[in-house]
C-alpha positions as CSV (number, residue, x, y, z in Angstrom):
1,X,-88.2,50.6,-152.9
2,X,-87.5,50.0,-149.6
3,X,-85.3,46.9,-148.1
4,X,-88.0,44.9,-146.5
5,X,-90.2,45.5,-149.3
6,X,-87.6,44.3,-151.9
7,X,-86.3,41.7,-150.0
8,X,-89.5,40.2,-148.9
9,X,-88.6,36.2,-148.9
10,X,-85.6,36.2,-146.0
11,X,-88.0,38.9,-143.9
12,X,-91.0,36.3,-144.1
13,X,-89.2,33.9,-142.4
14,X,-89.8,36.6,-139.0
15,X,-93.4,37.0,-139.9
16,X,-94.4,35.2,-137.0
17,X,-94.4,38.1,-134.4
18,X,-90.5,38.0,-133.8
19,X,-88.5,40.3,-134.6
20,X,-85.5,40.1,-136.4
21,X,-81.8,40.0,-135.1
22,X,-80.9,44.3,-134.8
23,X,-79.2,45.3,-138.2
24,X,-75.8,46.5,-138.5
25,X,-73.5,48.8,-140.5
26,X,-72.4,46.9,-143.5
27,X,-69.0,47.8,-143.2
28,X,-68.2,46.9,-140.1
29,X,-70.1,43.3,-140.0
30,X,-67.6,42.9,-143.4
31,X,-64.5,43.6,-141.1
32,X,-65.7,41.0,-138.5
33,X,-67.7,38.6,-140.0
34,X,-66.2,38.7,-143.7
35,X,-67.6,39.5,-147.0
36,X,-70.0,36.8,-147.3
37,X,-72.0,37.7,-144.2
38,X,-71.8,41.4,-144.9
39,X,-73.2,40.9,-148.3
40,X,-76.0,38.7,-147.0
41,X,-76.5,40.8,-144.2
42,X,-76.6,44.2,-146.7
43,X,-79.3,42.4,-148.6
44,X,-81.1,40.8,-146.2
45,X,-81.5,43.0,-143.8
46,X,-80.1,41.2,-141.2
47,X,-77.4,39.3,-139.4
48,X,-79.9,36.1,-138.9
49,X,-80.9,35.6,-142.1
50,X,-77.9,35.8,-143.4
51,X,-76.7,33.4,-141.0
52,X,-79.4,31.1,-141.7
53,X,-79.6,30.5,-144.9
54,X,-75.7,31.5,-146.1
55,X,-74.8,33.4,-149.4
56,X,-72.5,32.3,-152.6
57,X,-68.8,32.8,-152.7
58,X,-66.8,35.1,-154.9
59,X,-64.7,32.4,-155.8
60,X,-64.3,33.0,-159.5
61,X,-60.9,34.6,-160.0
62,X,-59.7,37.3,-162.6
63,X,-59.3,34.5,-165.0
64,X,-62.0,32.6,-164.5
65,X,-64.1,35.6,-165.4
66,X,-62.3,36.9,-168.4
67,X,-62.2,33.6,-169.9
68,X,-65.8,33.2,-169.5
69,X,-66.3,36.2,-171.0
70,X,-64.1,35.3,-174.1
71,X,-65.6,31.5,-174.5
72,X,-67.7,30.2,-171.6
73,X,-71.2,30.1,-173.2
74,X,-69.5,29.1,-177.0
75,X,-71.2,26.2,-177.9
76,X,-72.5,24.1,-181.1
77,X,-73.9,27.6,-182.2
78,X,-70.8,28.6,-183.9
79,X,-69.6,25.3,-184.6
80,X,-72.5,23.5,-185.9
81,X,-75.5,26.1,-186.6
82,X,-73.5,28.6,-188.6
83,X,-73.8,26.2,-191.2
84,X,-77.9,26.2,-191.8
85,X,-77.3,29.8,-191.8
86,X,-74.5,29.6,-194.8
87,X,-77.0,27.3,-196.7
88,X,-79.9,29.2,-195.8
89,X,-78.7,32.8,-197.1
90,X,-75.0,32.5,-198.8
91,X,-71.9,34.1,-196.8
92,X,-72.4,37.5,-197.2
93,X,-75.9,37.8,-195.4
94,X,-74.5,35.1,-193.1
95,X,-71.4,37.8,-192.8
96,X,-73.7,40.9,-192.5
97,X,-76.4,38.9,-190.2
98,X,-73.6,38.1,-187.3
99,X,-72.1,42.0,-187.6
100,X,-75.6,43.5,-187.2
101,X,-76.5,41.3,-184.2
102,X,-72.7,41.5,-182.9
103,X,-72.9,45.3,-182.6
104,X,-76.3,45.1,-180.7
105,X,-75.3,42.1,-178.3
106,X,-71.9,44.9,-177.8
107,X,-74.6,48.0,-176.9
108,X,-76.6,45.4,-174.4
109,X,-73.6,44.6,-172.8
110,X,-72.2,47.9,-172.7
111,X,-76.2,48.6,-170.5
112,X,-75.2,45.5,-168.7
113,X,-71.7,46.0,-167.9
114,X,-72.2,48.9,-166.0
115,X,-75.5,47.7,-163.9
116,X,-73.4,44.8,-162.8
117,X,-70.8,46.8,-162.1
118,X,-72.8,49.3,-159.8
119,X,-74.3,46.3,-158.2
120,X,-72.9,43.0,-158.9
121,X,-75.0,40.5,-157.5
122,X,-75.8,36.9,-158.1
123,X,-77.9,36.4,-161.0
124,X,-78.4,40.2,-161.5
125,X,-81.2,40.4,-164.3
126,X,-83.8,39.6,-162.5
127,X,-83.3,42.2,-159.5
128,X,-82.1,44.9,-161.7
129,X,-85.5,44.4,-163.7
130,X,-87.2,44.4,-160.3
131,X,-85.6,47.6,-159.1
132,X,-85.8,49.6,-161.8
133,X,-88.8,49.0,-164.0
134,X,-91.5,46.5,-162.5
135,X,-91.7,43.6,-159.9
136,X,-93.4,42.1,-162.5
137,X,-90.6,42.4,-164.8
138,X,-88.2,41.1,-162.7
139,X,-90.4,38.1,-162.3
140,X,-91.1,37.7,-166.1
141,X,-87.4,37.8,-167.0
142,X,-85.9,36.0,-164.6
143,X,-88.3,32.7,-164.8
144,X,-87.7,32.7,-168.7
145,X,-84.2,33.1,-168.0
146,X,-84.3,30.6,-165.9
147,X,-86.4,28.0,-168.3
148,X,-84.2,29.1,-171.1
149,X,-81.0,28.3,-169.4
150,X,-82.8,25.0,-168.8
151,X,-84.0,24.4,-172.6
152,X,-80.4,25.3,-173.4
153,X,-78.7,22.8,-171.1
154,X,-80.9,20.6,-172.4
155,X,-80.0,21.2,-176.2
156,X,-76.4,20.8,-175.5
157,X,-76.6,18.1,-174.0
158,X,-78.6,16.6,-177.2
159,X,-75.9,18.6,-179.3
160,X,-73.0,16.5,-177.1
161,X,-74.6,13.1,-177.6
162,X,-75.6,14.0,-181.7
163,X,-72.0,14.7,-181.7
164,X,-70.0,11.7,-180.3
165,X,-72.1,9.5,-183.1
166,X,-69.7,11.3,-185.3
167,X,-67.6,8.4,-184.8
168,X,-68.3,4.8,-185.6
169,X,-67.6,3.2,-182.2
170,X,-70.2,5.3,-180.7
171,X,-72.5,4.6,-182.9
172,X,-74.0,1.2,-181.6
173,X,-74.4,2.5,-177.9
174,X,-77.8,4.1,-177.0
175,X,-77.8,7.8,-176.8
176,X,-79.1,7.8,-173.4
177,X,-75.6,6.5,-172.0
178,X,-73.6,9.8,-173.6
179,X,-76.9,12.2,-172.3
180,X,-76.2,10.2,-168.5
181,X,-72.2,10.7,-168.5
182,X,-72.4,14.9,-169.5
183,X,-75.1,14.9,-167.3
184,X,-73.5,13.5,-164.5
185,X,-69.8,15.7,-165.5
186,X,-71.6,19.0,-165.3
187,X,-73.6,18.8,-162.3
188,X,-70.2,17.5,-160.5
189,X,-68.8,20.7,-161.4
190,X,-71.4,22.6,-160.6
191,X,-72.6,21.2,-156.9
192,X,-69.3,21.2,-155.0
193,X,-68.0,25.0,-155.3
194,X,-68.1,27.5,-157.7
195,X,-64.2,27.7,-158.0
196,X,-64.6,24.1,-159.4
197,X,-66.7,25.4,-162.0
198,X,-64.5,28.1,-162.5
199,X,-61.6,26.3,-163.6
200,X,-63.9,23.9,-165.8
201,X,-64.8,26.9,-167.5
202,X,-61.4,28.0,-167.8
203,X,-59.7,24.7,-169.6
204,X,-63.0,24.4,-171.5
205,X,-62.9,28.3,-172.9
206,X,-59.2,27.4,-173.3
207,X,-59.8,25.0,-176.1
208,X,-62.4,26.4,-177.2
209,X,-60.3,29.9,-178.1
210,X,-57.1,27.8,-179.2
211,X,-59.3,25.6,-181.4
212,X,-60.8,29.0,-183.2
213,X,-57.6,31.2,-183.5
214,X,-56.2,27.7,-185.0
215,X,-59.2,27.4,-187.7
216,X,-59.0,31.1,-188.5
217,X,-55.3,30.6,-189.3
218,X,-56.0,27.7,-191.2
219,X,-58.6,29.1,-193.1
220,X,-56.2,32.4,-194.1
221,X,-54.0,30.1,-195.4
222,X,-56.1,27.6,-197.3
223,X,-57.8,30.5,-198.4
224,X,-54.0,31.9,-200.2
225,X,-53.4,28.3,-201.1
226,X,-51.5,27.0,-198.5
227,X,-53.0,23.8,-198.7
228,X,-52.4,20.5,-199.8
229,X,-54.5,21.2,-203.4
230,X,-52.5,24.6,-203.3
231,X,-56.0,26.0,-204.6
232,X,-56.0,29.6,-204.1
233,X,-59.7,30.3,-203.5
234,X,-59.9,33.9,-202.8
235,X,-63.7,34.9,-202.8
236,X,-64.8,32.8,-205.4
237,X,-67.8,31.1,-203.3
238,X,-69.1,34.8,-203.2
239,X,-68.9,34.5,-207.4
240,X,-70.4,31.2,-207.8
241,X,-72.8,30.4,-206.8
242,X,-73.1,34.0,-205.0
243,X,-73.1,36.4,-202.0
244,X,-76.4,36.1,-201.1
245,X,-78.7,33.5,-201.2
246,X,-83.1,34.2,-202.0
247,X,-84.8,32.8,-199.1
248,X,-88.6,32.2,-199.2
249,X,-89.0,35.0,-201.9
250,X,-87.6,35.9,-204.9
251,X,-84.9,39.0,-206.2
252,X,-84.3,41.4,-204.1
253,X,-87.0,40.5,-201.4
254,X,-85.3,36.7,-201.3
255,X,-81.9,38.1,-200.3
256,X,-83.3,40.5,-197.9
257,X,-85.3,37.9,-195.9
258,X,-82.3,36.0,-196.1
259,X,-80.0,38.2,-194.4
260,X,-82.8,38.2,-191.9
261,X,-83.2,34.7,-191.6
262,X,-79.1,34.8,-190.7
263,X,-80.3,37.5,-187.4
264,X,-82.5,35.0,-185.7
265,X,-79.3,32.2,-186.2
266,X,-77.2,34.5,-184.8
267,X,-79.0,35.4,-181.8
268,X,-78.9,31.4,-180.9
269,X,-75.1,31.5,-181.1
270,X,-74.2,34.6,-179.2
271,X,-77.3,33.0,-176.5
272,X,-75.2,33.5,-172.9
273,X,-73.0,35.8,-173.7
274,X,-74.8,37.9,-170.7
275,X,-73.5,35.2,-168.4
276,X,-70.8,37.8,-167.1
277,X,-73.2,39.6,-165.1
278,X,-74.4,36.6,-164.0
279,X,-71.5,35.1,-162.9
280,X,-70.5,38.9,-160.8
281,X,-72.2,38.1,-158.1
282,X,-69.5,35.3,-157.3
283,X,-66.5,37.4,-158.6
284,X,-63.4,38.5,-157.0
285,X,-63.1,41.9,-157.3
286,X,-66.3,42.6,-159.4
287,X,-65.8,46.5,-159.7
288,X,-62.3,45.9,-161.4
289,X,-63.1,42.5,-163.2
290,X,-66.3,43.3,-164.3
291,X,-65.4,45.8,-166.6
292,X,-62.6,44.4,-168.3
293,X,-64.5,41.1,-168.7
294,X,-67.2,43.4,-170.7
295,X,-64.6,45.1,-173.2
296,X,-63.2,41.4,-173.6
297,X,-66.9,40.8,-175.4
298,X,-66.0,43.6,-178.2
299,X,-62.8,41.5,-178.9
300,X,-65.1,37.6,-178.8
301,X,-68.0,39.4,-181.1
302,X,-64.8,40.4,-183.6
303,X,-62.9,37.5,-183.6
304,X,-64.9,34.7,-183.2
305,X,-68.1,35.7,-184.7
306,X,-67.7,38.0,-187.6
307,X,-64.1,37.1,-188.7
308,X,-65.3,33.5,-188.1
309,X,-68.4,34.3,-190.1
310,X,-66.5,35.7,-193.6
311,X,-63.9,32.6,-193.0
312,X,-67.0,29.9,-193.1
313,X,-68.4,31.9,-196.2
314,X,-64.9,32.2,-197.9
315,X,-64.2,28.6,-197.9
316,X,-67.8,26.8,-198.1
317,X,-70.3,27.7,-201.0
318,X,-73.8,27.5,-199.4
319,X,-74.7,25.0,-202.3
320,X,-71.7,22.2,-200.7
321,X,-73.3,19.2,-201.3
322,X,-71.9,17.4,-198.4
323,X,-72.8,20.2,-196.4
324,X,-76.6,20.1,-197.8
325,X,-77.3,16.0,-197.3
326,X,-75.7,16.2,-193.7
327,X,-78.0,18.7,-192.7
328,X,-80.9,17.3,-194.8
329,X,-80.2,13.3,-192.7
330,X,-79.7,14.7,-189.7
331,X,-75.5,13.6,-189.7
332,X,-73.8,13.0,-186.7
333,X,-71.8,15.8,-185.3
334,X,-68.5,17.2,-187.2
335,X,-70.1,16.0,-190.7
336,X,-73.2,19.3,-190.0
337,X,-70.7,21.4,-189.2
338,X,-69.0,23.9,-192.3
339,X,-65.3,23.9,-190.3
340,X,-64.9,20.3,-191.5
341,X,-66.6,20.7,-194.8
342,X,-64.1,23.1,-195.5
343,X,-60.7,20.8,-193.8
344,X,-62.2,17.9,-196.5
345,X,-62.7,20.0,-199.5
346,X,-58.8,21.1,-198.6
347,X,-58.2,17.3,-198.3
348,X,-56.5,17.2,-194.5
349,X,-56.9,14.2,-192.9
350,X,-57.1,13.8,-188.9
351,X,-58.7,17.2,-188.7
352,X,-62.4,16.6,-188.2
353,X,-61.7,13.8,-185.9
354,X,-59.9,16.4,-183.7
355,X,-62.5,19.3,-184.5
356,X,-65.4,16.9,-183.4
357,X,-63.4,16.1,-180.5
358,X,-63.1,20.0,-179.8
359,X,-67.4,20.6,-180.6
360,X,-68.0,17.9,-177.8
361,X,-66.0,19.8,-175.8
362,X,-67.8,22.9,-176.5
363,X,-71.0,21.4,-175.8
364,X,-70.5,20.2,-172.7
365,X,-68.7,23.6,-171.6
366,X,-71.7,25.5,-173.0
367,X,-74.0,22.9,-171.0
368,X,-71.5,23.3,-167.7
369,X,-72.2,26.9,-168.3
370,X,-76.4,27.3,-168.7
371,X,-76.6,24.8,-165.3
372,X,-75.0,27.2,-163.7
373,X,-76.4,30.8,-165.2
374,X,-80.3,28.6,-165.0
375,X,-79.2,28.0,-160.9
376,X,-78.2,31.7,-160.4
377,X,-81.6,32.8,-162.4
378,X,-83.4,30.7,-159.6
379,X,-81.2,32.3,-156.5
380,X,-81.9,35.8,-157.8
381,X,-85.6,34.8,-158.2
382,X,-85.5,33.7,-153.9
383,X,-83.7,36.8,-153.8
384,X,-86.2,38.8,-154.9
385,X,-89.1,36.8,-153.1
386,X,-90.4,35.6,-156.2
387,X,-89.1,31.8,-155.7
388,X,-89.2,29.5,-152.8
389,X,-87.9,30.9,-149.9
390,X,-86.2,27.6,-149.0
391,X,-83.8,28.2,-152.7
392,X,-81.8,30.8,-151.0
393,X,-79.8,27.7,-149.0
394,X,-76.0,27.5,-149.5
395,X,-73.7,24.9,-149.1
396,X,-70.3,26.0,-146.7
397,X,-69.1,26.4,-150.1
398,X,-71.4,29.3,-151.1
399,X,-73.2,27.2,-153.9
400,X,-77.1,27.1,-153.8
401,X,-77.2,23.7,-153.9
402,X,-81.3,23.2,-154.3
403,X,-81.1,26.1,-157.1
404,X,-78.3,23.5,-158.9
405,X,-80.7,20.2,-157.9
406,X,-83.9,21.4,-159.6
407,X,-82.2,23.1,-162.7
408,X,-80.5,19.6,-163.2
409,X,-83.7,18.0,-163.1
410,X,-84.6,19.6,-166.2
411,X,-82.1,18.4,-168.4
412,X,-83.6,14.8,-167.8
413,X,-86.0,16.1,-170.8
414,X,-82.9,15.4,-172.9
415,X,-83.5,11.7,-173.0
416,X,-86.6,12.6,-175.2
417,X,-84.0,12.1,-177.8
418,X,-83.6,8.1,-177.4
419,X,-87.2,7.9,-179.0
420,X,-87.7,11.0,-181.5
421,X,-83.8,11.6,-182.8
422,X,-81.1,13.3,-181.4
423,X,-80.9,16.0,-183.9
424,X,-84.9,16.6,-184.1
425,X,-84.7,17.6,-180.1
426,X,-81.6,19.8,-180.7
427,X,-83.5,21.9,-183.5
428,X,-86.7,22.0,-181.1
429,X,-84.9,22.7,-178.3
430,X,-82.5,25.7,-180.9
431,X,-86.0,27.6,-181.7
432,X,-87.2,27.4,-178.2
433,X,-84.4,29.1,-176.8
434,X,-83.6,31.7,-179.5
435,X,-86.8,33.6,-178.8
436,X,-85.9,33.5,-174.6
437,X,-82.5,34.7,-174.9
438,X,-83.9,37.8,-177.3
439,X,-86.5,38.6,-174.5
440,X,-83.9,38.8,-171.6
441,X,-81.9,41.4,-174.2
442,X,-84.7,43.4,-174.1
443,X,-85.2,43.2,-170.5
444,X,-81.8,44.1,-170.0
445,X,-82.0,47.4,-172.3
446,X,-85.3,48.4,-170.3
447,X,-83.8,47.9,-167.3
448,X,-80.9,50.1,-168.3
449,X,-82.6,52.9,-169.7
450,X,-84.8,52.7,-166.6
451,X,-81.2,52.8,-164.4
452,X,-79.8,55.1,-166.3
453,X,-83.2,57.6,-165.6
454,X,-82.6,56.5,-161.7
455,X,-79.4,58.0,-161.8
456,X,-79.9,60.9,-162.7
457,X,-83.4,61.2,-160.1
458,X,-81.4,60.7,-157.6
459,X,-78.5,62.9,-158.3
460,X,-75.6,59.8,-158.7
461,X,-73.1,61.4,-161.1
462,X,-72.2,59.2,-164.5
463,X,-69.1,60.3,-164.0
464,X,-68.1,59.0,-160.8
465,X,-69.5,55.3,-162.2
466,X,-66.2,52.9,-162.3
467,X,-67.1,51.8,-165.7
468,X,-69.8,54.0,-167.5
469,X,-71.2,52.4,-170.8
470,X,-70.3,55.6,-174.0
471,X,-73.5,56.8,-175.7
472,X,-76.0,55.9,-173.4
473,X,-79.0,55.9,-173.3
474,X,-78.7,55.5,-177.4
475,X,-77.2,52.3,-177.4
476,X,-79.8,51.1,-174.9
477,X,-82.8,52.3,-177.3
478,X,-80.6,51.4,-179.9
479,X,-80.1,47.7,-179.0
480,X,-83.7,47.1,-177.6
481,X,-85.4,47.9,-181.4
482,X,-83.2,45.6,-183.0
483,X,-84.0,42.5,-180.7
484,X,-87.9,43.6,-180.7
485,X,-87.7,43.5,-184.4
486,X,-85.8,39.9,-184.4
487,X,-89.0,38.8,-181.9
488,X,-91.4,40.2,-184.1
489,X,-90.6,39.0,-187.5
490,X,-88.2,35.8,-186.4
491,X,-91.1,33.7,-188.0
492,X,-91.7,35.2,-191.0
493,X,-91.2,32.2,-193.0
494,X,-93.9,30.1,-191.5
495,X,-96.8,32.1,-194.0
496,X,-95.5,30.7,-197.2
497,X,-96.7,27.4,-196.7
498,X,-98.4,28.3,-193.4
499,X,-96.8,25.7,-190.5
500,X,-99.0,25.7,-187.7
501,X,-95.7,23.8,-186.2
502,X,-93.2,26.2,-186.9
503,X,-95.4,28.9,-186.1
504,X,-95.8,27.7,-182.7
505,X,-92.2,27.2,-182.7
506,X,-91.3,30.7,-183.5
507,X,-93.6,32.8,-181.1
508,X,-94.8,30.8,-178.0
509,X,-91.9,32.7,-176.5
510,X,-94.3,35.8,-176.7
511,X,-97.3,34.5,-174.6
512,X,-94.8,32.7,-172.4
513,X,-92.8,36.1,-171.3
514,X,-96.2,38.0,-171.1
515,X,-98.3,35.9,-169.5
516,X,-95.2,36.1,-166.9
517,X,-95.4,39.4,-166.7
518,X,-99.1,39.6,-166.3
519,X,-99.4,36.8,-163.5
520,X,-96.8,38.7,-161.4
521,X,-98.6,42.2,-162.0
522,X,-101.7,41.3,-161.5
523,X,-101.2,38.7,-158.2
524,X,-99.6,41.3,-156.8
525,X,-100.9,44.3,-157.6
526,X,-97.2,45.8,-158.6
527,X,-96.3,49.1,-159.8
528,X,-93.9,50.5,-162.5
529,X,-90.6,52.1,-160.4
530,X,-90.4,55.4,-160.4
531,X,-87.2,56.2,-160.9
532,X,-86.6,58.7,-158.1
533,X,-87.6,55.7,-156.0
534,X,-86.1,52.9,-157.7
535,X,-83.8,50.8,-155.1
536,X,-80.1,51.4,-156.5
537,X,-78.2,50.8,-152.8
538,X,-79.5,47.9,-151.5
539,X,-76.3,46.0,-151.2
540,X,-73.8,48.4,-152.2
541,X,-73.1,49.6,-149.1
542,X,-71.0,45.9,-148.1
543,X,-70.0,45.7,-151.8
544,X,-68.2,49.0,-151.1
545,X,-66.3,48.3,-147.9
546,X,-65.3,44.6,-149.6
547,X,-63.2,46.8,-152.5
548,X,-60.7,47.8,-149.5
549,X,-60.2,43.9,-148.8
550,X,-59.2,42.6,-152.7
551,X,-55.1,42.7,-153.3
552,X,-53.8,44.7,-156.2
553,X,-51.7,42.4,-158.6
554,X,-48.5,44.0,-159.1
555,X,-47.1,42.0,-162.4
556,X,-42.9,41.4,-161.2
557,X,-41.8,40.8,-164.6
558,X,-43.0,41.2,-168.0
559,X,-44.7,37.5,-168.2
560,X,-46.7,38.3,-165.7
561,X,-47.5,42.0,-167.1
562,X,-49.0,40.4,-170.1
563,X,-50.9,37.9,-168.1
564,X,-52.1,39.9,-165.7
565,X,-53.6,41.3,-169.3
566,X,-55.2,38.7,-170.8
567,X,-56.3,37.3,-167.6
């Protein structure tokens, strides 16, 4: 595809009979005018618009990314949902269902990791769908990534509200005040500059990392009978009342659709965990952070999800009564969630206080985070002449501050949940979003496997790549059956009784996503990429000649060697 074509929104703006301001090498505009101009400039086309409208700022630092990658987007998924999984299909489907979807969320990343690498740009997704497989693609993806980011923002900021009810002095005030003070939090750390954000991201993923190591040692040890009761429990939840739980059927069917049912949780809590790429167009040193933020998600999917997972199922029988009747009232925060089910079967006090405490937390990270990845959807969307051209507008800062405006706006929805219940939204608003974050994997898959056939068109050695994904394009084909399936059959429950409600619930993602597609496809009249044509330099060029300009960290002692590591 060729630059102006690609880049049609900036170019309109000389559609008047003008022409625009004579282009330059990207290199050299990067040694006088600095990296933000020549990236502009390199996608642009030109000085002018670049100048005109601005560009973001690669303000995230090494840490800022690699604690993303570890905890930005964790949210009440892990905290709060894993529990309706537990009681929905016992702990070792719930153990099973997070592996299986673990190792495909690791083989789209993997597809991801190097795109973004190759070409890390601001919101990503969208332009690599655009490049390599279909305008129309780009368009479909990156306007449900960007209403799903919305939705989500929206559900944890319902989550953050249902949660502070948890305690008994919150309980009198209206919910709206709680929805208005998050609300207000995260789009101050969002509008001013994207190192601001950064560092949110980085206390919030913090706590959020501390608060599970702490609850996987705990549960080790109450597990050996370490605790107060000194009950040793080994596995006997997975004896009585079992491993796996029927669901909707019977024998052998029941436990299989229950393990299912566990893959459709699971992609809600791992929903995000593509905000890396995302976040690369704003990254310091993209071509060396990148990478290592994407084998940091092997260690998150590990650690967090599966060991995290067999702990929950360990400790909690899926038939806890507590467990069942908060779920089945709609309890406030902490009580849902199966972390503090298991601290008060131990019989620690304080605990669930100080959990709840760290859930809020996560909700309002996880909300900080989808304002953010829903306002870079948007600017990739300008980018790619598929939004308002006016969206591309940065502060001095580098933030696109009407991208951040209008994605705000959204999350006023949320106050749906004065009237109809704050936990009815948040379950809404769960299924909604499921379905949208399993569409963009498979975007992302046919966008790699389309890359990866562009590479080899046009002669661009694997090997020369600075990170190059292992098995490809396997993984890609892998990873892109097993979230079609999930889309597929995510609502296979809604036939016995047949729920014209939860059957809406379950697939209106479909029609949303393809009628997308087909808007785009047929407005414009757009054709699939071949991939001997597909544009894979736009925009390299200046990212290239920026690698000379980022300082190589030198650790002086071995504090900062180990650091430097994890960060």
């Amino acid at each position: 595809m060729e630059k102006e074509a690609y880049n049609g929104a900036p170019n309109e703006a000389y559609a008047n009979g003008h022409e625009p301001p004579k282009y330059n090498d990207p290199a050299s505009i990067v040694e006088g005018k600095g990296i933000r101009v020549g990236e502009a400039a390199d996608m642009y086309g030109d000085i002018g618009t670049a100048e005109e409208y601005g560009y973001v700022s690669r303000g995230l630092k090494s840490r800022h990314i690699q604690f993303i990658a570890l905890g930005g987007t964790i949210g009440t998924g892990l905290f709060l949902g894993i529990g309706r999984a537990l009681t929905q299909a016992g702990p070792l489907s719930l153990l099973l269902g997070y592996t299986f979807t673990g190792v495909a969320i690791f083989a789209m990343m993997q597809s991801l990791g190097e795109m973004a690498t190759w070409l890390p740009l601001p919101g990503a997704i969208p332009q690599f769908c655009a490049r390599y497989v279909d305008p129309a693609m780009g368009f479909a993806v990156g306007w449900n990534n960007w209403y799903a980011s919305s939705i989500t923002l929206c559900a944890e900021i319902s989550a953050a509200a249902l949660v502070i009810q948890f305690w008994n002095g919150a309980q009198g005030i209206n919910v709206a005040a709680w929805i208005s003070i998050v609300l207000v939090l995260i789009v101050c750390l969002n509008i001013f500059a994207v190192s601001i954000y950064g560092e949110a991201e980085f206390i919030f993923a913090s706590m959020k990392i501390l608060t599970i190591v702490g609850l996987l040692l705990l549960a080790l040890i109450l597990d050996l009978g370490g605790g107060p009761t000194h009950e040793r429990v080994g596995f006997a939840t997975w004896r009585n009342p079992g491993a796996m739980k029927e669901y909707v059927g019977t024998g052998s069917t029941g436990r299989f659709l229950g393990l299912f049912s566990t893959l459709v949780n699971a992609a809600f809590s791992y929903g995000g965990v593509e905000m890396v790429a995302v976040a690369a167009g704003e990254a310091e040193n993209p071509r060396k952070n990148i990478p290592k933020a994407v084998r940091r998600v092997f260690w998150r999917i590990l650690f967090f999800y599966v060991l995290g997972s067999l702990a929950i199922g360990v400790l909690v029988p899926y038939n806890e009564p507590n467990l069942l009747s908060a779920q089945e009232e709609g309890s406030a925060g902490a009580a849902q969630s199966p972390w503090v089910i298991a601290i008060y079967r131990a019989s620690i006090p304080v605990l669930p206080s100080i959990i709840n405490f760290v859930i809020l937390t996560s909700a309002s990270s996880s909300a900080n985070a989808f304002l953010y990845t829903g306002s870079r959807y948007l600017y990739a969307l300008a980018q790619n002449g598929q939004a308002p051209r006016f969206l591309l507008k940065c502060s001095k800062k580098g933030v696109p501050y009407y991208c951040v405006g209008i994605t705000a706006s959204i999350a006023l929805l949320t106050y749906m949940s004065c009237s109809t219940g704050a936990n009815a939204v948040f379950t809404w608003f769960q299924n909604l979003t499921t379905i949208a974050s399993l569409f963009t994997w498979v975007s992302v898959s046919i966008a790699y496997i389309q890359f990866h056939k562009a590479l080899k068109a046009q002669g661009v050695d694997r090997n020369t790549l600075v990170f190059k994904s292992p098995f490809q394009p396997y993984t890609a084909y892998g990873s892109l059956c097993f979230f079609l399936i999930i889309i597929l059959f995510n609502g296979f429950y809604v036939f016995k009784p047949f729920s014209v409600d939860s059957f809406v619930t379950a697939y209106v993602g479909i029609p949303i996503y393809l009628s997308l597609f087909a808007f785009w496809k047929i407005f414009k009249r757009t054709k699939f990429v071949n991939p001997a044509e597909a544009d894979i330099h736009t925009g390299k060029a200046a990212l290239d000649a920026a690698d000379a300009h980022w300082p190589e960290q030198i650790p002086r002692n071995i504090f900062e060697r180990i650091w430097f590591w994890i960060a």
